[in-house]
N, C-alpha and C positions, 0 to 999 in steps of 0.2 A: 288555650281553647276558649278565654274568656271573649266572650259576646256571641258566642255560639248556643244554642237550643242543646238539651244533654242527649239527646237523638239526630242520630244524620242519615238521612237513606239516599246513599249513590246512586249515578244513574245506571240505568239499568247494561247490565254484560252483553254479550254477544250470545250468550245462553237463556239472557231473558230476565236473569234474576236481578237483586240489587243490593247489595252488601249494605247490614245495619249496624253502626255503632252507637253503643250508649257510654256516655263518659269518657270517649275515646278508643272502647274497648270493640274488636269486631263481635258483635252476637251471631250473625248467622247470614245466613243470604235467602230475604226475601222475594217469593214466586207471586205475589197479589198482598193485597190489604193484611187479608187472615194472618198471613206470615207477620205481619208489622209488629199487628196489635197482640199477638203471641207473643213476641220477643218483649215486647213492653209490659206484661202482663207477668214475664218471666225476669224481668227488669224489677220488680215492686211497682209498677207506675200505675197497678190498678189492681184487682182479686179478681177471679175466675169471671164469675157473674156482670162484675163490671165492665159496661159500656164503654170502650175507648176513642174519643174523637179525633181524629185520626189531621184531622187540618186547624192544630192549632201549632202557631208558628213558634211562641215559646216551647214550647213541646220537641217539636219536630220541622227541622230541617230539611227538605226534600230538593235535591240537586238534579240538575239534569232532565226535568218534567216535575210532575204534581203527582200525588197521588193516583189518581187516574192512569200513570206511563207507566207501563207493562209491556214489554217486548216479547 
């Protein structure tokens, strides 16, 4: 998985969602941003309060659209 971001978010199902892995592992299936930056936040990649920027490419991978693609 080396040269990859430790966040991947798939492109979106045929249900809309987007399956997130951190470090390889699936966390969950994202429905919008809030989902993301939950799982990241549940990840260690920030504390409650903190603000997570959601379009940084070392960060996060986004396949199949941008943050923005939601089905």
């Amino acid at each position: 998985m080396s040269g990859h971001p430790p966040v991947i978010v798939y492109p979106p199902s045929s249900t809309g969602g987007r399956r997130v892995t951190v470090h390889g592992q699936i966390v969950g299936m994202a429905h919008g941003r809030g989902d993301v930056a939950a799982f990241l936040r549940q990840a260690g990649f920030a504390d409650g309060a903190e603000e997570i920027d959601l379009d940084q490419p070392a960060l996060i991978e986004w396949r199949g659209g941008d943050l923005e693609t939601w089905r």
